[in-house]
N, CA and C of each residue as an Amber inpcrd file, in Angstrom:
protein
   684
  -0.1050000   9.5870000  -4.8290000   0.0560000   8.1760000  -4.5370000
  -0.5430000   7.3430000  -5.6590000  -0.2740000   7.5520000  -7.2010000
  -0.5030000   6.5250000  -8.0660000   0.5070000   5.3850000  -8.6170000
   0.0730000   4.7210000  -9.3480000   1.2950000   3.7540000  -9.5520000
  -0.3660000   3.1460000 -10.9970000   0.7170000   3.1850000 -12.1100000
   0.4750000   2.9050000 -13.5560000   1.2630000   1.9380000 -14.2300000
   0.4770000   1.2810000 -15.3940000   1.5220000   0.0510000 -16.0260000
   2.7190000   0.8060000 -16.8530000   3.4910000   0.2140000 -16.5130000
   4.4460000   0.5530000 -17.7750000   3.7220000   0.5060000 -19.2090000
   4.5520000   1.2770000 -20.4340000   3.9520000   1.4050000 -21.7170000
   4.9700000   0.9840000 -22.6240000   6.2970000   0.7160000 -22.0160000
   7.4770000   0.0540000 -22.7300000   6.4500000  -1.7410000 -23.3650000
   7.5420000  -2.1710000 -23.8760000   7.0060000  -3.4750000 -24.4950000
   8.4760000  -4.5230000 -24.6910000   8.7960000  -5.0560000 -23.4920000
   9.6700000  -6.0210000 -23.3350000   9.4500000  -7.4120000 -22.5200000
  10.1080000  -8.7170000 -23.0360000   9.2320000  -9.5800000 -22.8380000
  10.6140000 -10.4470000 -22.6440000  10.7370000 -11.4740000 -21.5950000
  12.2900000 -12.5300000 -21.5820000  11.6870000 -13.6120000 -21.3970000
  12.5320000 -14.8130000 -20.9980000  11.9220000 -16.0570000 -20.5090000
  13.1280000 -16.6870000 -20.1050000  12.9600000 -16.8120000 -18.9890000
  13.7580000 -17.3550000 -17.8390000  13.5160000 -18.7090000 -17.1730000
  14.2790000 -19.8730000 -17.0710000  14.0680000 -21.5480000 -17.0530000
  12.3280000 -21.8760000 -17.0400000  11.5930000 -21.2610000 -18.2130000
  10.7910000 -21.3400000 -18.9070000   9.3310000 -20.7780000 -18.5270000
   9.8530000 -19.5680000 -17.6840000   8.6920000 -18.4390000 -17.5120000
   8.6670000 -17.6900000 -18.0130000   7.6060000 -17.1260000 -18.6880000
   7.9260000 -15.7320000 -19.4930000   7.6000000 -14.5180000 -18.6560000
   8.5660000 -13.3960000 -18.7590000   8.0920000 -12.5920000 -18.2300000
   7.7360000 -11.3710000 -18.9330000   6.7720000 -10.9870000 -18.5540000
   6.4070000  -9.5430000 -19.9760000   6.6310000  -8.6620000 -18.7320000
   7.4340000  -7.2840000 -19.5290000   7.5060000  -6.2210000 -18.4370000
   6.8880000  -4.8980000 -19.5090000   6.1230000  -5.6530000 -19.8230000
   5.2050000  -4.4340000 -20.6110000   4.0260000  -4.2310000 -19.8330000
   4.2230000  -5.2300000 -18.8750000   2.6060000  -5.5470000 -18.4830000
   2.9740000  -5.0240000 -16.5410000   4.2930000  -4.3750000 -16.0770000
   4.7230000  -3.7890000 -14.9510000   4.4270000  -2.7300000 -14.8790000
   3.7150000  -3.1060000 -13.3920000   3.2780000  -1.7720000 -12.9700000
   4.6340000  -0.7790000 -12.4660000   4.3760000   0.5190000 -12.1420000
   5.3230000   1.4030000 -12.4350000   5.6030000   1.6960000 -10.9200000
   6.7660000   1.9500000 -10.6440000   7.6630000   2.1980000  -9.2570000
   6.7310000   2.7890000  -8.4930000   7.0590000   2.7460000  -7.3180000
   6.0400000   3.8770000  -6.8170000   6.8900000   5.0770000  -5.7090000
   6.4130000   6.2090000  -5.7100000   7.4210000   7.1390000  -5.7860000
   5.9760000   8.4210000  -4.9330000   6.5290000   7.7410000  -3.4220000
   5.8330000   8.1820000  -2.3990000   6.3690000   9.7110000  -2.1540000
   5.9670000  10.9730000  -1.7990000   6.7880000  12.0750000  -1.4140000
   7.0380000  12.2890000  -0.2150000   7.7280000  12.9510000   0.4830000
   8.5290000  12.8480000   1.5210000   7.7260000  12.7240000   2.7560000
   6.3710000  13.8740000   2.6030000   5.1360000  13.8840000   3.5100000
   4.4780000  12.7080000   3.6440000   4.6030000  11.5050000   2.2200000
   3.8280000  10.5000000   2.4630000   4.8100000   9.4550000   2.8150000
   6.1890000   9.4740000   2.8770000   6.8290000   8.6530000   3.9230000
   6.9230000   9.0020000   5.0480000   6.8710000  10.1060000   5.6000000
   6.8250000  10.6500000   6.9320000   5.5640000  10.5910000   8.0240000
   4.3470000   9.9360000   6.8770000   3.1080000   9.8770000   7.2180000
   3.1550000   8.5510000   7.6630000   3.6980000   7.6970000   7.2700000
   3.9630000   6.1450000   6.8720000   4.8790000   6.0250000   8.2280000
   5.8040000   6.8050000   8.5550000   6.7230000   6.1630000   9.8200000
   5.7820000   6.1640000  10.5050000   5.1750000   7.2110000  10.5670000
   4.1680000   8.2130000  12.0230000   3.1720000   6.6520000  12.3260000
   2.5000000   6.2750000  11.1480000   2.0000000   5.1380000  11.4990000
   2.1130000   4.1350000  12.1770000   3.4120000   3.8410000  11.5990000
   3.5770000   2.6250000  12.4990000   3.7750000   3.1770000  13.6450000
   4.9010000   4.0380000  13.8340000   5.4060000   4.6330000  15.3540000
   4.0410000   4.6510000  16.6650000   3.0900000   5.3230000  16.0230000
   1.8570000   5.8270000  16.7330000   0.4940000   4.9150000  16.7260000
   0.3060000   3.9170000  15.3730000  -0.7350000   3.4730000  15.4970000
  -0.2570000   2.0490000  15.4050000   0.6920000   1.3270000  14.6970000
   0.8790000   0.4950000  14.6390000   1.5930000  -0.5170000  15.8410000
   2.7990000   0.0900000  15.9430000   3.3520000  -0.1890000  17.0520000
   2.4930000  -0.5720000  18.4580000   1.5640000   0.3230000  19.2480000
   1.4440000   0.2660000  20.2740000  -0.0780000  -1.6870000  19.8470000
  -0.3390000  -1.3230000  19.2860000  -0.9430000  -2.8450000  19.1130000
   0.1020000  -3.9240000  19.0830000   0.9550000  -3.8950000  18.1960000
   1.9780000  -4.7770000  18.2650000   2.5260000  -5.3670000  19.6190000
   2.4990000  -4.1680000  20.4720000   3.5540000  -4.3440000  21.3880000
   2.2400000  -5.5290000  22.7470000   1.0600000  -5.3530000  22.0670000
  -0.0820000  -5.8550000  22.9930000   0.1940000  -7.7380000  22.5120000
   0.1770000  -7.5410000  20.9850000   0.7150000  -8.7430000  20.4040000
   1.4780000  -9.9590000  20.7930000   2.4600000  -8.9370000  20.9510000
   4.0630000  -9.8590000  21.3040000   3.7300000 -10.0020000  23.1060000
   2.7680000  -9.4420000  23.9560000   2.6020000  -9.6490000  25.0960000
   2.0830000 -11.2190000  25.3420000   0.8300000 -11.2810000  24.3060000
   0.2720000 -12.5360000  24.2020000   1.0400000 -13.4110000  23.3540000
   2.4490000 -13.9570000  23.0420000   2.9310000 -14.2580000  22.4530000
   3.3020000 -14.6030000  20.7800000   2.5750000 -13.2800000  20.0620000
   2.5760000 -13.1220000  18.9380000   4.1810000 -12.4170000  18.6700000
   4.4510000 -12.9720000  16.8400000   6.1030000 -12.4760000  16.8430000
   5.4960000 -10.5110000  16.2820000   6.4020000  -9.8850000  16.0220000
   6.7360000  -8.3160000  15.8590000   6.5890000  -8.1690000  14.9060000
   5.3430000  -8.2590000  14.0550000   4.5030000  -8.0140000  12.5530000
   3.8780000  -6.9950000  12.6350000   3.7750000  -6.1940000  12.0870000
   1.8510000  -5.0650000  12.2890000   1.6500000  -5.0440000  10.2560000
   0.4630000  -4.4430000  10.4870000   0.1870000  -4.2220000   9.1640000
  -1.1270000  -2.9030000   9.5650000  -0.9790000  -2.1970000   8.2420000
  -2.1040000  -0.7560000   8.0950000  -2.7550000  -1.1760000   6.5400000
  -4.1550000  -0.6960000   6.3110000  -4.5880000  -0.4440000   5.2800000
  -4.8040000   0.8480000   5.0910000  -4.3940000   1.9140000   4.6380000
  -4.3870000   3.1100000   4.3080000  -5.5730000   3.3970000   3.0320000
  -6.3940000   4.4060000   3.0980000  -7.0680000   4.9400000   1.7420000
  -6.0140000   6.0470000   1.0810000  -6.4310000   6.4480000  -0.1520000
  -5.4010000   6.8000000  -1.2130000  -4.8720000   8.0260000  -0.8260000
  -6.0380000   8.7980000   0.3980000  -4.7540000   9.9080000   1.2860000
  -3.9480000   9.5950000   2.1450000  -3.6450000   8.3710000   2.7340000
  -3.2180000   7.7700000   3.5160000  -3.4000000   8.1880000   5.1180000
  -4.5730000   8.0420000   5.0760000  -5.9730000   7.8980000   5.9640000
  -5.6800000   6.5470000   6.3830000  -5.9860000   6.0280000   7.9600000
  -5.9900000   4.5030000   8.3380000  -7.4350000   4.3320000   8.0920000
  -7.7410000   3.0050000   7.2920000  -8.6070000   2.2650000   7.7290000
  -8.9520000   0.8610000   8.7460000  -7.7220000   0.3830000   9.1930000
  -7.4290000  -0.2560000   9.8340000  -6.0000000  -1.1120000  10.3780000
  -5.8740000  -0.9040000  10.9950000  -4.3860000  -1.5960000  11.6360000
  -4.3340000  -3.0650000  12.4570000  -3.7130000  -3.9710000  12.1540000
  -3.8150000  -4.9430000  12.4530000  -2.1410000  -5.2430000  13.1590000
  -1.8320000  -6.5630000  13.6800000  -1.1880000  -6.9360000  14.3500000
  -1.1370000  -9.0450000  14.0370000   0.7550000  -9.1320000  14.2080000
   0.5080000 -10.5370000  14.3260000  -0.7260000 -11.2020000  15.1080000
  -1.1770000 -12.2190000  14.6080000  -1.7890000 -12.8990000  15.8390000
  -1.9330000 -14.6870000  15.5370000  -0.9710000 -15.2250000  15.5030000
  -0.9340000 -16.4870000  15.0140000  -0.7660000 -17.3650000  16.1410000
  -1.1490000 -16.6740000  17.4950000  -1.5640000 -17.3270000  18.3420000
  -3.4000000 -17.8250000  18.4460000  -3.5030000 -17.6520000  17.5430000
  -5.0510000 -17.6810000  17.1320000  -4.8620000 -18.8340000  15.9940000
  -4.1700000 -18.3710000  15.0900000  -3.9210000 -19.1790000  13.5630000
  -2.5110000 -19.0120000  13.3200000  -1.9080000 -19.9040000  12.6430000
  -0.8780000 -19.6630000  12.3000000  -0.3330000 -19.2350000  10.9190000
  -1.8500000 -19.1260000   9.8690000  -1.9910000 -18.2490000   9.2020000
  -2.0090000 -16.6710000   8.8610000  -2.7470000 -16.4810000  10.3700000
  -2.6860000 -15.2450000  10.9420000  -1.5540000 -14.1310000  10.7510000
  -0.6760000 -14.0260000  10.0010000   0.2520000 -13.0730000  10.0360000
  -0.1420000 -11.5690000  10.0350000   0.5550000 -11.0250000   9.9720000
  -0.1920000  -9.6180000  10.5400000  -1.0510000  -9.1770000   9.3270000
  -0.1800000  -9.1040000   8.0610000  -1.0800000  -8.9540000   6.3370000
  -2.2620000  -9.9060000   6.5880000  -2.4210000 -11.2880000   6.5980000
  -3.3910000 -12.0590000   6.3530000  -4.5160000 -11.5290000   7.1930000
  -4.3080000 -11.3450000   8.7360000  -4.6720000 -10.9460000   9.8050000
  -5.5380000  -9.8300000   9.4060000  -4.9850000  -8.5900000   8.9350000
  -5.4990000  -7.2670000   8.8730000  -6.6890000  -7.4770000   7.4620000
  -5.9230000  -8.1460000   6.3540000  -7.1960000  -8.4470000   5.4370000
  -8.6080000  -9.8430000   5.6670000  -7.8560000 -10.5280000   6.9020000
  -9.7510000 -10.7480000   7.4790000 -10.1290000  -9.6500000   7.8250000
  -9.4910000  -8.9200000   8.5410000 -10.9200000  -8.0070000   9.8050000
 -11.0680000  -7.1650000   8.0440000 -10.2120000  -6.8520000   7.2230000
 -10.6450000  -5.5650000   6.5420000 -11.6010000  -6.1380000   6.0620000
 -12.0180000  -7.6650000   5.4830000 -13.0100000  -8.2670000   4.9550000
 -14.2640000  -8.1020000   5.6800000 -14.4990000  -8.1290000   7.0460000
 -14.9740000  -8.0740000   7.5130000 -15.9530000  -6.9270000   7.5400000
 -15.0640000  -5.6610000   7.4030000 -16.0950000  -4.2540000   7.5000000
 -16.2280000  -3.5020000   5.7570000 -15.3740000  -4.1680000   5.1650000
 -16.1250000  -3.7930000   3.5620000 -16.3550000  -4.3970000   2.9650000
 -18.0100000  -4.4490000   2.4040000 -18.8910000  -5.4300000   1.6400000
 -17.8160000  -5.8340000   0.8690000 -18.4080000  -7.1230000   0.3420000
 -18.1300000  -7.9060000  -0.6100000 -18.0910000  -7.4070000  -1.9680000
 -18.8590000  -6.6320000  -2.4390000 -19.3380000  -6.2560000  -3.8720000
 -18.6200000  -5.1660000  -3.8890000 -17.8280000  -4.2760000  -2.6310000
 -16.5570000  -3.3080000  -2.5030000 -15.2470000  -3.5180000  -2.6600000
 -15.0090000  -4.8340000  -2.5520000 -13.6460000  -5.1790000  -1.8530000
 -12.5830000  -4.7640000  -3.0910000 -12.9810000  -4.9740000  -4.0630000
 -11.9660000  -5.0260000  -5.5030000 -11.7050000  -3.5750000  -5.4320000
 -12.7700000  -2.4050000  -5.6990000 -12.2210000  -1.3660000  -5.9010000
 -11.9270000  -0.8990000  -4.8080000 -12.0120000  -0.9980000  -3.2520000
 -11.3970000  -0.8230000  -2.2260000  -9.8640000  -0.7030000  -2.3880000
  -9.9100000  -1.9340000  -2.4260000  -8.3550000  -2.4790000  -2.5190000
  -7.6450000  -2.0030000  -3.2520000  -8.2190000  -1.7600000  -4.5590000
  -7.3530000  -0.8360000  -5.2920000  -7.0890000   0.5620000  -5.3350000
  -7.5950000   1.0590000  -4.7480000  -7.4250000   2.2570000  -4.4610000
  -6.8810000   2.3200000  -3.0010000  -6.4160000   1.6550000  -2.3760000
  -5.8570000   1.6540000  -1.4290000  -4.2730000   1.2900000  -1.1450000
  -3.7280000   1.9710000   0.0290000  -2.5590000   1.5460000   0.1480000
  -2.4510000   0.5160000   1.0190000  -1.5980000  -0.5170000   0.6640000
  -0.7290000  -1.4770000   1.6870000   0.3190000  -0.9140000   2.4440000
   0.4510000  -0.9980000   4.0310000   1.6750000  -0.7830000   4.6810000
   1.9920000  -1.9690000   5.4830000   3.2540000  -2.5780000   5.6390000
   3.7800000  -3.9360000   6.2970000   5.3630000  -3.0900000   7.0110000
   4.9490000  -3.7170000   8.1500000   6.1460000  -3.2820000   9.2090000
   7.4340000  -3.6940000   8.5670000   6.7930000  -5.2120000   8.2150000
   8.0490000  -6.2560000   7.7470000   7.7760000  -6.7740000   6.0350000
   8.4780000  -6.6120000   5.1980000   8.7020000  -7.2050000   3.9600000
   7.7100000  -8.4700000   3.9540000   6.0810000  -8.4820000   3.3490000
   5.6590000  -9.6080000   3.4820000   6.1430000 -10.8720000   3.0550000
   6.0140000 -11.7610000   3.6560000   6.9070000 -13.5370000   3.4290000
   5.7590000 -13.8840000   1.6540000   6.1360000 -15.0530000   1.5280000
   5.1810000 -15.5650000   0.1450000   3.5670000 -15.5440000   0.3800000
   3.3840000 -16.2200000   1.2970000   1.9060000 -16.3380000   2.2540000
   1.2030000 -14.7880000   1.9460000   2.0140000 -13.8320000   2.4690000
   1.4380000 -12.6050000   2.4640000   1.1060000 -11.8390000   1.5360000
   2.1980000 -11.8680000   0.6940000   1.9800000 -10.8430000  -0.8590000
   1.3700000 -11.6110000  -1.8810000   1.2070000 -12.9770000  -1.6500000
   0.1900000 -13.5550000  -2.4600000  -1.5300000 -12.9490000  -2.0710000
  -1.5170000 -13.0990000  -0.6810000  -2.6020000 -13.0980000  -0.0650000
  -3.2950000 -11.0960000  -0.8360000  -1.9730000 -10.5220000  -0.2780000
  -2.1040000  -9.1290000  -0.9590000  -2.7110000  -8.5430000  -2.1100000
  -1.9760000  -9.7870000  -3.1360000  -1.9720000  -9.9670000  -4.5660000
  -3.7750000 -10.4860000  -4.8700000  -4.0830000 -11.3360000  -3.8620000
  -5.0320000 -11.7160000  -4.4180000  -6.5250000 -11.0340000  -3.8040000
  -6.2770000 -10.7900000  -2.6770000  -7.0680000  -9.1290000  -2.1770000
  -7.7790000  -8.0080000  -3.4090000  -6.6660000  -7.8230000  -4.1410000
  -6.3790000  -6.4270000  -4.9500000  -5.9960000  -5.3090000  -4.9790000
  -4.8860000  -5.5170000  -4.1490000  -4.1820000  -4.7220000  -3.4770000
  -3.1380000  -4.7610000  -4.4120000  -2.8720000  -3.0740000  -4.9880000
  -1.8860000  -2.7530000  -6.1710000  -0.5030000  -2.0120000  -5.4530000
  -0.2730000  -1.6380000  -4.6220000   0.9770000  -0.5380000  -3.5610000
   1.2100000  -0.9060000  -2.3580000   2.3340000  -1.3400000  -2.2730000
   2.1520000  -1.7180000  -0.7250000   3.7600000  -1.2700000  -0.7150000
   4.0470000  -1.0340000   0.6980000   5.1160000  -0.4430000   1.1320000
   5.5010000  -1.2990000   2.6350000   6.7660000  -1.4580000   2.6660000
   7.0580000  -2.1890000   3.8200000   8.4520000  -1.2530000   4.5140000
   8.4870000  -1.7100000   5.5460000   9.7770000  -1.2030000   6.5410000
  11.2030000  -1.8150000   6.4010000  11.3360000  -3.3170000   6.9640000
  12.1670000  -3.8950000   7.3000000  12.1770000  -4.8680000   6.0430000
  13.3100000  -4.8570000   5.3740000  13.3950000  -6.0250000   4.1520000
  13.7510000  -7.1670000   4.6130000  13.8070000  -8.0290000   3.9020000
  13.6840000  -9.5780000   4.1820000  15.0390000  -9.7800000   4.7120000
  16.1280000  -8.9470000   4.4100000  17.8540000  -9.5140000   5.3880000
  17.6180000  -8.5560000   6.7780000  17.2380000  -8.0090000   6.9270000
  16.5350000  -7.3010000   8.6370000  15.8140000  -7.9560000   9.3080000
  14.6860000  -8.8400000   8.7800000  13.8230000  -9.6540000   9.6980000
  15.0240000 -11.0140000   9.6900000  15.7170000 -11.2190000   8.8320000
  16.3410000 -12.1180000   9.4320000  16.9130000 -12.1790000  10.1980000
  17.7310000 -10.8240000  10.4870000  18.7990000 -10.6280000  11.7350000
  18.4890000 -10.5060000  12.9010000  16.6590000 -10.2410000  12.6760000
  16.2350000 -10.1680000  14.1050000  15.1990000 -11.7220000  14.3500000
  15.7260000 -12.5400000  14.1620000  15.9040000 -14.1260000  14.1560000
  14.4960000 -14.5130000  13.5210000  14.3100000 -13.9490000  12.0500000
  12.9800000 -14.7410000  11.9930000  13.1700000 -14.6520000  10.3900000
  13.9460000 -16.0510000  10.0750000  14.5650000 -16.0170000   8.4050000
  13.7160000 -17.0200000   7.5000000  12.4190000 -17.4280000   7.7550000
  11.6230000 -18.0210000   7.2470000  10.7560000 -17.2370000   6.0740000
  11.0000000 -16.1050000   5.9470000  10.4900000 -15.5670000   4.6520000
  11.6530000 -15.7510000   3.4840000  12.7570000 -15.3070000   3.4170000
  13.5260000 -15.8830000   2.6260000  13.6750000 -17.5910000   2.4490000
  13.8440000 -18.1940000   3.1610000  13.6900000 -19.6100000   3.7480000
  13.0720000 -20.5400000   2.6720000  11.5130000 -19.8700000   3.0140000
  10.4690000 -20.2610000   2.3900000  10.5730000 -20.5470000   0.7100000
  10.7350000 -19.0760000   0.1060000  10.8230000 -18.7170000  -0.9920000
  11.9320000 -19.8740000  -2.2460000  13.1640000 -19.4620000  -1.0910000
  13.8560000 -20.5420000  -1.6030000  13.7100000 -21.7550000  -1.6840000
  13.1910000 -22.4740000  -0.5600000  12.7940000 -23.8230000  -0.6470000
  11.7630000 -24.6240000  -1.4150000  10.7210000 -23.4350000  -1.7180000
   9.4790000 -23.5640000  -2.3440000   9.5620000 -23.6150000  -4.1180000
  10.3290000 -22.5600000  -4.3160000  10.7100000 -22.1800000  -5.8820000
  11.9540000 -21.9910000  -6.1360000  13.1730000 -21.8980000  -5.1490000
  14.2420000 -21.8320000  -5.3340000  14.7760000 -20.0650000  -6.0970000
  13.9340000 -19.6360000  -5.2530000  14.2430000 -18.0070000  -5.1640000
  14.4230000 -17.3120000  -4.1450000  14.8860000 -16.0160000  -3.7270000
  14.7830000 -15.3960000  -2.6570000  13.7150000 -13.8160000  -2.5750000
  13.3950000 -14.1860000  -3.5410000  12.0320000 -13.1340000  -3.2750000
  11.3590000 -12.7280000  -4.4320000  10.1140000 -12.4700000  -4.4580000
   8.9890000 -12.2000000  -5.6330000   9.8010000 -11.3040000  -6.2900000
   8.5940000 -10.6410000  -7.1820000   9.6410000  -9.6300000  -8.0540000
   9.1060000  -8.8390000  -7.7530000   9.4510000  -7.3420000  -7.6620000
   8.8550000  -6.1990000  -6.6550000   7.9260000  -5.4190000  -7.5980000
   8.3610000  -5.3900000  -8.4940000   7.3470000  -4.8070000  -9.6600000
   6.8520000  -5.5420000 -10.4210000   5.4350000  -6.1080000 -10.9730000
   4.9650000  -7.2220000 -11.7240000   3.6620000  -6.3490000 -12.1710000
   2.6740000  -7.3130000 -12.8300000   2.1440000  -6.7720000 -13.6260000
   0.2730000  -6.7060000 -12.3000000   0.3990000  -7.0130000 -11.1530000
  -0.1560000  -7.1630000 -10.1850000  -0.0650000  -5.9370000  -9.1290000
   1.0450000  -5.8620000  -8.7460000   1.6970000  -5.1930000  -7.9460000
   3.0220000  -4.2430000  -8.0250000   2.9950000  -2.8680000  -7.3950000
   4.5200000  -2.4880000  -6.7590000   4.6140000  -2.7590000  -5.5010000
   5.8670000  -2.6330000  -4.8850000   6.3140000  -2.5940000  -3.2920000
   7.2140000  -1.9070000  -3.3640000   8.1090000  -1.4690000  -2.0620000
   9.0320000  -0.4170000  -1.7110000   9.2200000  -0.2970000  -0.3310000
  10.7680000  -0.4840000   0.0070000  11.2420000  -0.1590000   1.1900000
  11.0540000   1.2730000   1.5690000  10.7780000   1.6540000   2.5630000
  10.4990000   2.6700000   3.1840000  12.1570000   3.2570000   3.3410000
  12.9590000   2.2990000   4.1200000  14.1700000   2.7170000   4.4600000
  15.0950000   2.9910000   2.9570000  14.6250000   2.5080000   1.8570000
  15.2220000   2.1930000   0.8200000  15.0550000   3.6380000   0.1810000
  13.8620000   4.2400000   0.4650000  13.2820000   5.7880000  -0.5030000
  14.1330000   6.4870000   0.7270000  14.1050000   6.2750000   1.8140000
  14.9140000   7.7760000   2.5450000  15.8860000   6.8820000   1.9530000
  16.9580000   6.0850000   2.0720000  18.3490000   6.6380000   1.8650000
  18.4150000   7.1620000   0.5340000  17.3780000   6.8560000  -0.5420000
  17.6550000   7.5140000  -1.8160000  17.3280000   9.4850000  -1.7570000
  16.8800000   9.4890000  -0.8400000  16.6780000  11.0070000  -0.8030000
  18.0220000  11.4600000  -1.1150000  18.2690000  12.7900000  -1.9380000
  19.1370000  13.8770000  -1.7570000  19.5810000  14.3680000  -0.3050000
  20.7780000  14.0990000  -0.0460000  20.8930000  14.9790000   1.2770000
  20.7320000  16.4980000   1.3570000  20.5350000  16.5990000   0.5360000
  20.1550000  18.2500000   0.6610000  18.5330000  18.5160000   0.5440000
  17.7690000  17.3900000   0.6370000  16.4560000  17.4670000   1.0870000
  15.7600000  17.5000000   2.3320000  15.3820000  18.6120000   3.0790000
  15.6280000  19.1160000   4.6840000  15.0360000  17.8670000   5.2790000
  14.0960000  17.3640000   4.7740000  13.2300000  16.4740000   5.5930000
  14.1680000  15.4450000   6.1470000  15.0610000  15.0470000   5.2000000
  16.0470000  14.0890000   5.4670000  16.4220000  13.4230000   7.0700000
  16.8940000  14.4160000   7.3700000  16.8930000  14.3090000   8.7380000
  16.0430000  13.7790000   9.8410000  14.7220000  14.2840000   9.5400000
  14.1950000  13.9620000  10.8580000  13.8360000  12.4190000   9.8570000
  13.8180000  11.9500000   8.9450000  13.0530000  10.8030000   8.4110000
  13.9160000   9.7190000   9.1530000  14.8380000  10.4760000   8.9620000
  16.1460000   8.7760000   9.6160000  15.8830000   9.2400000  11.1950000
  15.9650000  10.5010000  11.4900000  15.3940000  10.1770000  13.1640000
  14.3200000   9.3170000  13.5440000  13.4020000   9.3750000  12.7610000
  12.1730000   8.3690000  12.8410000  12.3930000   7.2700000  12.5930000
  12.9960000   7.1400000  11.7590000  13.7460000   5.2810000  10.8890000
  14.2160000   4.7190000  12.3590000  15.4040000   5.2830000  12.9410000
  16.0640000   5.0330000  14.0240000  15.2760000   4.4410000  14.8900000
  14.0850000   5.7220000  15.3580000  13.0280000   5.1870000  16.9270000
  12.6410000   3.7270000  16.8460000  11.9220000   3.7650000  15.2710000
  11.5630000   2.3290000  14.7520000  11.9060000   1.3810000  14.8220000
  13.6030000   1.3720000  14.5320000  14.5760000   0.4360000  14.4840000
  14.7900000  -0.3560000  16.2040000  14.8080000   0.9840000  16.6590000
  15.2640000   0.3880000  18.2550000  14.0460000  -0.1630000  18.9100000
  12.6300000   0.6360000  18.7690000  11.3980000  -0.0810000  19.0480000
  11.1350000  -1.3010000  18.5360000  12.0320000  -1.7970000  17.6750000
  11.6400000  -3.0880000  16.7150000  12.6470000  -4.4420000  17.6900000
  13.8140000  -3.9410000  17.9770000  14.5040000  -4.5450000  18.3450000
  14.2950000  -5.1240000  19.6610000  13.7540000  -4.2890000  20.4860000
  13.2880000  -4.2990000  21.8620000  12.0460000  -5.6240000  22.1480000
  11.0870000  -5.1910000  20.8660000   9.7570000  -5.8550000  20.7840000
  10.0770000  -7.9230000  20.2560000  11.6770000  -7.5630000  19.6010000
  11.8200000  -8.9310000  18.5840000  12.6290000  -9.6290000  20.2430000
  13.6590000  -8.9830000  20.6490000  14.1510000  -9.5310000  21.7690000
  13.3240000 -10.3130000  23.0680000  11.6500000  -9.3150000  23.1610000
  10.7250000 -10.0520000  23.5760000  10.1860000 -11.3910000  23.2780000
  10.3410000 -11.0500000  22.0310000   9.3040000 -12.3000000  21.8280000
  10.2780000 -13.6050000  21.3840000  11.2870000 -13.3760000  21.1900000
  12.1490000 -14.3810000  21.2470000  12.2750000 -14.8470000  22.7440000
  12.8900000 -14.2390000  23.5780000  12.8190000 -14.3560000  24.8500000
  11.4090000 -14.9290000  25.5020000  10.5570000 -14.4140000  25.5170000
   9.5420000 -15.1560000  25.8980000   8.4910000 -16.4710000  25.2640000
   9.2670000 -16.4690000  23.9270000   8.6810000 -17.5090000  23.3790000
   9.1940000 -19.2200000  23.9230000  10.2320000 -18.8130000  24.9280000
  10.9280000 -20.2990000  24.9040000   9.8620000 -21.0120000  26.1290000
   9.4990000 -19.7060000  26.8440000   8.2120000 -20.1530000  28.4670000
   6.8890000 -20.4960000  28.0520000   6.6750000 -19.8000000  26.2800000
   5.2940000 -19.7850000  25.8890000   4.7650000 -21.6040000  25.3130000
   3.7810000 -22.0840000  26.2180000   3.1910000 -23.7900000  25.9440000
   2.8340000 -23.7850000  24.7370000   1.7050000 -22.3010000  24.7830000
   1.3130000 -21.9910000  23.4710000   1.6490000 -22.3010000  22.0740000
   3.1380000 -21.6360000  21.9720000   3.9160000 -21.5560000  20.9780000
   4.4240000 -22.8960000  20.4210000   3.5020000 -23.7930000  19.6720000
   3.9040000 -24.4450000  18.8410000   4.7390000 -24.6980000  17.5350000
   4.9620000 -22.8910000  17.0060000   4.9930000 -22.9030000  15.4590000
   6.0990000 -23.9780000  15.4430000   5.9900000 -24.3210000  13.6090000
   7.3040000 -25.1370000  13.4850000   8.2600000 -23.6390000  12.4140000
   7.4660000 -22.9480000  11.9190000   8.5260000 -21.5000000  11.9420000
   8.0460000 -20.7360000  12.6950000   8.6700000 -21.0040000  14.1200000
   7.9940000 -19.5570000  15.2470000   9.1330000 -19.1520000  14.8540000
């Protein structure tokens, strides 16, 4: 589970940003055990908080901080019934603030993995970014959370800078769809199989949990957001 700068030396500038991709960090290129470790998570640790979440009218976010064996150190859950900052990323890096010193947090973070149920919105992978958090891996990309009615991460992006999403590799950070590395698997890689069986459970557990909280958000007083 490493991820290194690129050593190429190429540099553009685009309506007057420069971008150096000499200075990109390098793909990250999880093995099959450590995506299979990664469903299990959410499925088993992530999920069942979530689902406590969306009871109290939080939307269908979770987030994990993993150490570099991908070990949990903590799992978090929307809760922007508290804050509306609160997203499940922001969420999980208070409490993680919380239990590792201050004078830890940098090399913590870097040596650690990010996991996000959902493709973090701008709010989040900034927040990520500025943590020190170098790998993070997500589930559902930003046209999936939209379909399951919550299109304010693309939304945002565009309205804000007139883009539809960060750049996945920068000189800060990698990211990576989870669903994106299994379909790139070889089908003749055995694991294959059960990975999309797991993708699947996810998918339908996701759907179930988003139908909730849509549904019950219309009874919730609570629920002020102006992007619930």
């Amino acid at each position: 589970m490493t991820s290194s700068s690129c050593t190429c030396s190429h540099s553009h500038q685009t309506d007057g940003v420069v971008i150096d991709t000499s200075l990109q960090r390098a793909s990250l290129e999880p093995s099959v055990e450590d995506i299979r470790r990664m469903l299990l998570i959410m499925k088993d640790e992530i999920v069942p908080k979530t689902e406590a979440g969306v009871r109290n009218g939080n939307k269908m976010f979770g987030a994990a901080i993993l150490n570099d064996k991908l070990e949990t150190t903590l799992i978090e859950t929307n809760n922007e019934m508290t804050s509306p900052i609160f997203h499940a990323e922001v969420n999980a890096i208070h409490e993680w603030s919380k239990i590792v010193p201050a004078s830890e947090r940098g090399p913590a973070a870097q040596s650690s993995i990010y996991l996000a149920t959902h493709e973090p919105c701008c709010m989040c992978i900034s927040s990520i970014v500025w943590s020190g958090f170098n790998k993070c891996y997500y589930f559902f990309p930003y046209e999936l959370t939209s379909q399951q009615g919550i299109p304010h991460d693309i939304s945002t992006m565009h309205e804000l800078w007139g883009v539809n999403s960060y750049r996945k590799q920068n000189k800060y950070i990698s990211t990576a769809c989870l669903m994106d590395l299994i379909a790139n698997l070889d089908d003749s890689v055995p694991e294959k199989r059960e990975l999309l069986v797991l993708q699947q459970e996810l998918l339908d557990i996701y759907d179930k949990l988003s139908s909730k909280y849509h549904t019950d958000k219309v009874n919730n007083a609570n629920n002020t957001l102006v992007l619930g």
